[in-house]
N, C-alpha and C positions, 0 to 999 in steps of 0.2 A: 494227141492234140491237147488234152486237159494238160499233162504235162509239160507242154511247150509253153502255154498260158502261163502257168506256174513257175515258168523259170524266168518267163521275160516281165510279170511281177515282182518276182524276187529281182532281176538285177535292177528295176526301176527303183526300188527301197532302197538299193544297195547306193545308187546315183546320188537319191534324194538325202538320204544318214547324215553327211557330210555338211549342206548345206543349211538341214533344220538345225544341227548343233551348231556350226556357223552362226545360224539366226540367235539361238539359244544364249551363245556365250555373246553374242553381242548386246543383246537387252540386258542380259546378268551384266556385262560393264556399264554400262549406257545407267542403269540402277546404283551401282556401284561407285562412281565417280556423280552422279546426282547425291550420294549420300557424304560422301567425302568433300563436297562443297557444302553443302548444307552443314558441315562438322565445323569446317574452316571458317565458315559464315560463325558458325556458334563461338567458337572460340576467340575469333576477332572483336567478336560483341563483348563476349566475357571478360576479354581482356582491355577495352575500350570501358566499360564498365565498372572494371577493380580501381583502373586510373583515372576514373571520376570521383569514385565515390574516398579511395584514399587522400585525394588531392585537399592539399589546403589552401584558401583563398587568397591567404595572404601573404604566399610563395610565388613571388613576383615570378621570380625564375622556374619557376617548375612549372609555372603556368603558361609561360611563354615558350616552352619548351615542350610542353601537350600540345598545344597549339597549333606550333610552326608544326609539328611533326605531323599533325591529323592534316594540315595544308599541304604539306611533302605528297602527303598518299592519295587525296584529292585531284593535287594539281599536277600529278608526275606524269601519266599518259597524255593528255592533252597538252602539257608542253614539249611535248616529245613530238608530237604532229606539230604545234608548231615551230619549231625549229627546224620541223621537215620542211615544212613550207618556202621554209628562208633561205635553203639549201639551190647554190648557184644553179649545178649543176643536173637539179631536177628534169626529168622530161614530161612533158606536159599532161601525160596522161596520170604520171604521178602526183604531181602538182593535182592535179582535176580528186582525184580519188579522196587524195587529205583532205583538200576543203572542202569534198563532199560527208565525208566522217567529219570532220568536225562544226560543220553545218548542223549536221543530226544531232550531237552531243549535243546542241542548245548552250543554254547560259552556263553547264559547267564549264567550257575554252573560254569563257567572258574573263576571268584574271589572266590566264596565259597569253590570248592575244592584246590585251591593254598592255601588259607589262614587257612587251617586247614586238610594239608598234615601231616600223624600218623606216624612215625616214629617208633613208638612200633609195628605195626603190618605191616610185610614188603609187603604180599599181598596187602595189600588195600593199602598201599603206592605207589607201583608199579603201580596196577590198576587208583589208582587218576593220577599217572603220566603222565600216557599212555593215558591217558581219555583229557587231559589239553594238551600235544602236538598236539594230533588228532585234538582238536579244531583249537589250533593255525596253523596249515598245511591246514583243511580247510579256514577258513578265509584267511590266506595269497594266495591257490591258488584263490578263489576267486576277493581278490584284486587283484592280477595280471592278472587274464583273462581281469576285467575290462580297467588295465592300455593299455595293450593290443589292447585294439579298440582304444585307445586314442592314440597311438603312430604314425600314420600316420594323426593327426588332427595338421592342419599347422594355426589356426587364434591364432593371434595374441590377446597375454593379456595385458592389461592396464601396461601403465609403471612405475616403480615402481622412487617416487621422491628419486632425490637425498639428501643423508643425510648431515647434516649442518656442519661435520667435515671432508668430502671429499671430493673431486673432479673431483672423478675417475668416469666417464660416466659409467652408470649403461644398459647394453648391452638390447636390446629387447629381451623377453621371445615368445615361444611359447607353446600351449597345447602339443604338442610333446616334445619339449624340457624336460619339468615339467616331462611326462611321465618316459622318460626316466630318467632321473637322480632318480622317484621314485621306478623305477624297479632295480636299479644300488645300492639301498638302502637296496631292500629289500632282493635282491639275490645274490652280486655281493659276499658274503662275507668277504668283507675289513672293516679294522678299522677305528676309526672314523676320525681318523686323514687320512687318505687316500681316505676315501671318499670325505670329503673335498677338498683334493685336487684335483680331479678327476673332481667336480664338478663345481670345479673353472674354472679349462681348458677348459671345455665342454662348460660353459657359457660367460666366460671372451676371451679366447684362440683360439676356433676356432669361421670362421663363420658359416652363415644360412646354407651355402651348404656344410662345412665339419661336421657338426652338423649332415643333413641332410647321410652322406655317413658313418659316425658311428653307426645313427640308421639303417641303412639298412644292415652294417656290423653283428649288434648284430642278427635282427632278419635271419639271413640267417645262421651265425654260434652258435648261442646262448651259445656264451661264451663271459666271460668279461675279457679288457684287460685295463691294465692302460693308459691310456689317454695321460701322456705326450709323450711317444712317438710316438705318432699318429698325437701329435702339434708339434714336433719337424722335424717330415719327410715332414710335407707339409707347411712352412713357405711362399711361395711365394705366395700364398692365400691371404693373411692378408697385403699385402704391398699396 
């Protein structure tokens, strides 16, 4: 009996040998090919890296030619989905899958599907459209929730020198400041020439503490108003 035990132990190891090493050699690669990316990773950096730091700024051509090449590597797979996209004779399950992956990729497909918006087929036209705003609506609210934490951040940024053909005192900045007038950019919907001047007033026009009662104004009404009359109600400020 003991010996029977013993033999049908021994061949259940005998079973088992095969598939621990199985397991064994699969983690040993699974490690293996985690390290061999991670090398590839390094090397790509390092070499991304030599050709920054030897590049010279004032090689039009070599610079355009870094460039385009880092866009090549960027934008090569996701225009590869979409040109799948555009493919007649897709069936729809295929179709469904691509613009399901490149849904997921987010705003990196944002150049591939602008730069080859089909105008013969109004679906997928419409589809790339709506696909390219969404992106752009998440990014910008993103950047805005960001500016958002920064608008109440009162240090002071380095001062910027004055330029050699003016003499007009170049006012102090703050991380608020910046804030705001990138929020004023990105939402206020004014033209360019308005924003500019808007700009000017907010930096040049008022001071730290009316600077400070127009941020506080927006974030309580969050609506935008043009600025010079806001520098022309409180002039006794600035005296």
């Amino acid at each position: 009996m003991v010996k029977s035990r013993a033999s049908t132990h021994m061949a259940v190891w005998i079973r088992l040998v095969p598939a621990v090493l199985f397991l064994l050699g699969g983690l040993q690669c699974s490690k293996n090919a985690e390290e061999l990316r991670s090398k590839g990773s390094e090397r790509m950096d390092s070499s991304l890296r030599g050709e920054i730091e030897s590049m010279n700024p004032d090689d039009n051509r070599k610079l355009d030619s870094l460039v385009g090449e880092i866009r090549k590597r960027a934008m090569d797979q996701p225009g590869q989905l979409v040109s799948m996209v555009k493919e007649q004779n897709l069936d729809d399950q295929m179709l469904a899958n691509a613009r399901l992956v490149l849904l997921q990729l987010g705003d990196v497909a944002m150049p591939s599907l602008l730069d080859s918006l089909d105008s013969n087929d109004p679906d997928a036209l419409v589809w790339n459209v709506q696909t390219v705003v969404g992106f752009h609506r998440e990014n910008q609210a993103r950047i805005v929730k960001r500016l958002q934490t920064l608008i109440g951040d009162k240090r002071k940024l380095t001062p910027k020198e004055r330029g050699p053909f003016t003499e007009e005192k170049i006012p102090e900045r703050r991380v608020c400041d910046e804030a705001y007038l990138l929020m004023r950019r990105l939402l206020a919907m004014e033209d360019e020439e308005s924003n500019m001047v808007n700009a000017r007033i907010f930096l040049y026009g008022m001071t730290e503490s009316e600077r400070d009662r127009e941020i506080v104004r927006l974030l309580k009404s969050k609506s935008w108003t043009s600025l010079s009359e806001q520098a022309d109600a409180m002039p006794e400020e600035r005296k």
